[in-house]
C-alpha positions as CSV (number, residue, x, y, z in Angstrom):
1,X,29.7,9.1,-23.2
2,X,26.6,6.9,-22.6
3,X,25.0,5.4,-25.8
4,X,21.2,5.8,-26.0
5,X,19.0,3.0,-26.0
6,X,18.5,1.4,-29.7
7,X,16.0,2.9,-31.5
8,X,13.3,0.7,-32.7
9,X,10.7,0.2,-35.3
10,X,7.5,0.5,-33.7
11,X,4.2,-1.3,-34.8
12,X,0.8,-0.7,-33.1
13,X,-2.1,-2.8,-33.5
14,X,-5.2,-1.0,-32.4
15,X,-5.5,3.0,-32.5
16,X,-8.1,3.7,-30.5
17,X,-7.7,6.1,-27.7
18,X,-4.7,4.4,-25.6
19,X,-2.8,2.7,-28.9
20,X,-2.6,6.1,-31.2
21,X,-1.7,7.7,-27.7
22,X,1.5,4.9,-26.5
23,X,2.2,5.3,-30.4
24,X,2.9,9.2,-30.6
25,X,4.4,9.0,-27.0
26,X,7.3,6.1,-28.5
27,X,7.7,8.0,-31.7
28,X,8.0,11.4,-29.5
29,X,11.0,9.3,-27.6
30,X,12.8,8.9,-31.1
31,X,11.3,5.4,-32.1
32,X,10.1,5.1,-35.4
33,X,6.5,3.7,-35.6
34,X,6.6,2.1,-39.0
35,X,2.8,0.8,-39.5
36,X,-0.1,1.0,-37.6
37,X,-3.7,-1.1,-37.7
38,X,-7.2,1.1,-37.8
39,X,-10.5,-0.4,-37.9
40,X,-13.4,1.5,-38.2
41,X,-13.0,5.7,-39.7
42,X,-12.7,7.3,-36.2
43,X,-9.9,4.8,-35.3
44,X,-7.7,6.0,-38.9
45,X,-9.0,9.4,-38.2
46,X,-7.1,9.3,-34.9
47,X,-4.1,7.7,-36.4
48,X,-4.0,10.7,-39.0
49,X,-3.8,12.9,-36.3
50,X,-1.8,11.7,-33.6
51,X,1.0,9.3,-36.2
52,X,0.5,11.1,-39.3
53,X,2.6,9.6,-42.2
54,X,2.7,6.4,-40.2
55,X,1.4,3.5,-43.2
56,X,-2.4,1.4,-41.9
57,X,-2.1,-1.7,-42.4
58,X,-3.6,-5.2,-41.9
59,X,-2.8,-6.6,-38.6
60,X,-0.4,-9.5,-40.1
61,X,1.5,-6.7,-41.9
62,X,2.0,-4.2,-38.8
63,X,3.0,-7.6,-37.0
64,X,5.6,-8.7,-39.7
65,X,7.1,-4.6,-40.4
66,X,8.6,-4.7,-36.6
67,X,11.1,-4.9,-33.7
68,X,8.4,-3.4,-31.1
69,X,5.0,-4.9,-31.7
70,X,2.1,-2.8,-29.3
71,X,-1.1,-5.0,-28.9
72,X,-3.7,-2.3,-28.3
73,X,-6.7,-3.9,-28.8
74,X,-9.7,-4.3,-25.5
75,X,-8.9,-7.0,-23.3
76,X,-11.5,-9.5,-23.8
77,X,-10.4,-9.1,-27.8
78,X,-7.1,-9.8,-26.9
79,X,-6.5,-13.6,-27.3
80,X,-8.0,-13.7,-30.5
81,X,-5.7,-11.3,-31.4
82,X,-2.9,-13.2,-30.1
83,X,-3.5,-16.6,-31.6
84,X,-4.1,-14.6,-35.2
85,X,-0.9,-13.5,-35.6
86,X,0.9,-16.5,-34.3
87,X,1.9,-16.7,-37.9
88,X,3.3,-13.2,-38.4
89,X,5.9,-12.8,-35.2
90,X,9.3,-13.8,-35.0
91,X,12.0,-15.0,-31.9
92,X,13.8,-12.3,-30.4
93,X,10.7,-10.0,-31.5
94,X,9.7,-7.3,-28.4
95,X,5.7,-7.9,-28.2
96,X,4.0,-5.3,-25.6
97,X,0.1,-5.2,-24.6
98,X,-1.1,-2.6,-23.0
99,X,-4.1,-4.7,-21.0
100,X,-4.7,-4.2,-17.0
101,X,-6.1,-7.7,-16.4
102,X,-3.9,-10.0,-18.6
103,X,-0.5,-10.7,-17.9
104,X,2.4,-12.5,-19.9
105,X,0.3,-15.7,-20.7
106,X,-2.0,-14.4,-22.9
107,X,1.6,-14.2,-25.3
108,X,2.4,-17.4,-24.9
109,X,1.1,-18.4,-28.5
110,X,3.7,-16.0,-29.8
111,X,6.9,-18.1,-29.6
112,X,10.3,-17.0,-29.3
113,X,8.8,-13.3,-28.3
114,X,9.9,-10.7,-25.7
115,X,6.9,-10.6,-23.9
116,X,5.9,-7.2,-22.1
117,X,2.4,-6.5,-20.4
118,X,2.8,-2.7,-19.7
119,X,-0.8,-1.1,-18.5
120,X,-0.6,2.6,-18.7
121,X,-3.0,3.8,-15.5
122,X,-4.9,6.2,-16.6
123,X,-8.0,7.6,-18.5
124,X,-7.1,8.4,-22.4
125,X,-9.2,10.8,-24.2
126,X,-7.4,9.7,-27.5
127,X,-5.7,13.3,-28.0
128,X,-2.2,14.8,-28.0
129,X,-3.8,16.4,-24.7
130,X,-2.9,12.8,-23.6
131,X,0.8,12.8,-24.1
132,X,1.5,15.1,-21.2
133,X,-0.7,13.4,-19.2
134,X,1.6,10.4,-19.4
135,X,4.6,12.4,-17.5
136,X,4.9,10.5,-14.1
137,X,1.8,7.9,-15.1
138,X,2.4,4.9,-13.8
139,X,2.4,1.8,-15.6
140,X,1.4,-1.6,-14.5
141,X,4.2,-3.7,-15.8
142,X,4.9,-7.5,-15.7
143,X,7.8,-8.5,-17.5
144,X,10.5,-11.3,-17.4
145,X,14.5,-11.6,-17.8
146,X,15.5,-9.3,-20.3
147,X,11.8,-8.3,-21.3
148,X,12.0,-6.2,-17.6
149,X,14.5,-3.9,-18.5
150,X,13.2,-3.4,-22.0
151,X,9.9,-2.5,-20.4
152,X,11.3,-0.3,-17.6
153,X,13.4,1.2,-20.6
154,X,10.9,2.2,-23.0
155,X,8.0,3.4,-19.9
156,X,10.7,5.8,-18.8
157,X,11.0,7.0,-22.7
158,X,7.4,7.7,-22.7
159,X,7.4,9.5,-19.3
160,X,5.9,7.1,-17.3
161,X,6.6,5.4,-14.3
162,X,7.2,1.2,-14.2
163,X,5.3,-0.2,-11.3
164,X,5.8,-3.9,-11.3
165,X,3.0,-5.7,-11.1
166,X,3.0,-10.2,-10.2
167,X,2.2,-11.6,-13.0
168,X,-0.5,-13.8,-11.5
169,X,-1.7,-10.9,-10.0
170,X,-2.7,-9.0,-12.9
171,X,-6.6,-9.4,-12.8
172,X,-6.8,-8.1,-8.9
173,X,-4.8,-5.4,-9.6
174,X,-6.9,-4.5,-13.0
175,X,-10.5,-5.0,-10.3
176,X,-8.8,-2.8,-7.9
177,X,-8.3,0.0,-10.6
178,X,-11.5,-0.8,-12.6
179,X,-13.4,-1.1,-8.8
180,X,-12.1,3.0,-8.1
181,X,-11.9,4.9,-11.3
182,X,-15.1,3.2,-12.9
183,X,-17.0,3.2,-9.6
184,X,-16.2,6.5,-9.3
185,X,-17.8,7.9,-12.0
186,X,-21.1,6.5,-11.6
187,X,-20.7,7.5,-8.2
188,X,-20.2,10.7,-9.3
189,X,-22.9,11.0,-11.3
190,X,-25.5,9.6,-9.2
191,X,-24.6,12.5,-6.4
192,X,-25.0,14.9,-8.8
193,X,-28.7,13.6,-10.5
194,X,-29.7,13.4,-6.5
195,X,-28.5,17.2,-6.1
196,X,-30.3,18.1,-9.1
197,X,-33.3,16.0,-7.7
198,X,-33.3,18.2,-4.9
199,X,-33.4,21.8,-6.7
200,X,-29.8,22.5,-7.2
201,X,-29.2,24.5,-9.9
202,X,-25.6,24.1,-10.7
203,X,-24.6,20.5,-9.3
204,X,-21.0,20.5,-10.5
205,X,-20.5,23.2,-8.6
206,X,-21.3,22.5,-5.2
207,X,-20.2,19.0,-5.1
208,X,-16.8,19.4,-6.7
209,X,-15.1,21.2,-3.3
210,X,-16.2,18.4,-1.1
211,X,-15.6,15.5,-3.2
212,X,-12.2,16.8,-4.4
213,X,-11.6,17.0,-0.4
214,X,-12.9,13.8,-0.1
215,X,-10.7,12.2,-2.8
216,X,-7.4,13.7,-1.6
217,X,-7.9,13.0,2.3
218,X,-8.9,9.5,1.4
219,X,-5.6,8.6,-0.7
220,X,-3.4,10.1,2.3
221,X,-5.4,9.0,5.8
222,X,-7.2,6.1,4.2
223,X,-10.2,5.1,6.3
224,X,-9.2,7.6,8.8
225,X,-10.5,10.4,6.0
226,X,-14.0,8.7,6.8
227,X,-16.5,11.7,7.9
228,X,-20.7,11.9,7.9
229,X,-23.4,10.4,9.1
230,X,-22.1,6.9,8.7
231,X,-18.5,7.7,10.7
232,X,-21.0,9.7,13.2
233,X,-23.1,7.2,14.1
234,X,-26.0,9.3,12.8
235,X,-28.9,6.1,12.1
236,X,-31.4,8.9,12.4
237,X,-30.2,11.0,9.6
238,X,-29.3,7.5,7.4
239,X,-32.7,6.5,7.9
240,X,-33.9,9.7,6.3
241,X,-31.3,9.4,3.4
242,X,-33.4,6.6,2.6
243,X,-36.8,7.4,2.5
244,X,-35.6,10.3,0.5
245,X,-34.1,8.7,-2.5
246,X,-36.3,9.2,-5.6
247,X,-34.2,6.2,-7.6
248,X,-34.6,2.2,-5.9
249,X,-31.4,2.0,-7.8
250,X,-29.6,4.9,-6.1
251,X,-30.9,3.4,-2.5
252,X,-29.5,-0.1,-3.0
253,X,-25.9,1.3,-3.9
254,X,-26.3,3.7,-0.7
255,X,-27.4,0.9,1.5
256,X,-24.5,-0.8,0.3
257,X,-21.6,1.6,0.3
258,X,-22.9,2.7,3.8
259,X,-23.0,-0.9,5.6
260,X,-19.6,-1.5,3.9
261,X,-19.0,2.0,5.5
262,X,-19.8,0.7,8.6
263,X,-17.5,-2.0,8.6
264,X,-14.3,-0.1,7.4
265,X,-15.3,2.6,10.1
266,X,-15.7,0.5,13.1
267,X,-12.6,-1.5,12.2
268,X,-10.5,2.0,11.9
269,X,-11.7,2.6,15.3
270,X,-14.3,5.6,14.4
271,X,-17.7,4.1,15.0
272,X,-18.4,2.4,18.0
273,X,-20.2,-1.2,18.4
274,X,-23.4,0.2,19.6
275,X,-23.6,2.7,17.1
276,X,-22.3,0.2,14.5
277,X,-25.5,-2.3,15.1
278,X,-28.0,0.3,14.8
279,X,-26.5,1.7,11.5
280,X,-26.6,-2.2,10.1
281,X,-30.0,-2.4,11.2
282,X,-31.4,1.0,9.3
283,X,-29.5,-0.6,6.2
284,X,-30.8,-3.9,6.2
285,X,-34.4,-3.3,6.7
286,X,-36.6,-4.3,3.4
287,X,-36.0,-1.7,1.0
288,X,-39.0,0.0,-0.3
């Protein structure tokens, strides 16, 4: 019979939406999270609901009542962190952060430590809607010797999926996420002020088939998924796109996705030269 993993004793630092979240996911996979940290009343309000019974705590305390220390905390807020409990961790002690852009250097204050950078990839909404959405989420990890099974161990507890990540590759791989999901939204939401600038009643709903379409084709073909004016060769119709936009904003983000358009089209072999130098001239003229 195959003994299961030891169970730790779990500390988080940081329950806002992703540490409350990691924290009922570990405690759900039979670790015991013994203390959390809570700044601010919506942050202890969500460790009420999602680790209820669970003691909050200073920092140094969570830090010190541990074998599995989660660093939860925004990454630009994260060294501080780090050095400021320098005092409180001990060798042999598993430290995990949950940051896309930092990798295992940012722990390197923390002597003695397991260190563990394990970035779930995706978008929390701080709920126990959340813990099923981290069944098959993959997880940006970067870990070292014994600190790579640990991580690969307690991902796989929570559901997820360990995707190792180089460790001086972290920031890249954060930009590429950040560039896409981020991007996306405000993306998103400029398409649907334009459609709403043009007398469409219910935005959502006409945009949602053909961007979902848009969205899968383009995570299996690639550039290949390119259609419209741009893949088309259609300056005419770009041109009109232009003098159109009510926002100078929105037109300098469609100039610019379009002539980046143009580049990623022509080089997948969909747009070709001639069309491709009228296209950049449309987009570079003076904007209004």
């Amino acid at each position: 019979m195959v003994s299961p993993p030891p169970r730790l004793r779990v500390g988080i630092i940081g329950t806002g939406r992703a540490g409350a979240v990691i924290g009922a996911a570990l405690r759900r996979a039979g670790h015991e999270v013994v203390a959390c940290s809570a700044r601010g009343d919506i942050s202890r309000v969500r460790a009420e609901a999602l680790l209820p019974g669970v003691r909050i705590a200073s920092p140094a305390e969570v830090a010190r009542s541990c074998d599995l220390l989660v660093l939860a905390v925004p990454d630009d807020a994260l060294p501080q962190v780090v050095q400021s409990l320098a005092p409180d961790v001990r060798p042999g002690q598993i430290v995990m952060h949950l940051s896309g852009r930092h990798g295992l250097a940012i722990l390197a204050p923390l002597d003695g430590v397991i260190a563990i950078a394990a970035h779930p990839v995706m978008t929390f909404t701080g709920t126990s809607l959340d813990l099923d959405r981290l069944d098959d989420c993959p997880f940006g990890v970067t870990a070292a010797g014994e600190g790579s099974s640990i991580a690969a161990a307690l991902v796989m507890e929570m559901g997820g999926d360990p995707v190792e990540v180089s460790d001086d590759r972290r920031a890249l791989y954060h930009a590429a996420l950040a560039h896409g999901a981020n991007h996306l939204v405000t993306l998103v939401a400029q398409t649907l002020d334009l459609l709403a600038a043009a007398g469409v009643a219910e935005p959502e709903r006409i945009a949602r088939p053909l961007l979902t379409a848009a969205l899968d084709n383009s995570l299996r073909e690639g550039d290949l998924a390119l259609t419209g004016p741009v893949a088309r060769g259609d300056h005419a119709t770009v041109r009109a796109h232009i003098e159109q936009m009510p926002d100078s904003d929105v037109e300098r983000i469609y100039r610019a996705l379009a002539l980046a358009t143009v580049e990623r089209a022509q080089a997948a072999g969909r747009l070709n030269p001639a069309d491709a130098e009228a296209l950049r001239g449309v987009l570079s003229e003076r904007e209004r």
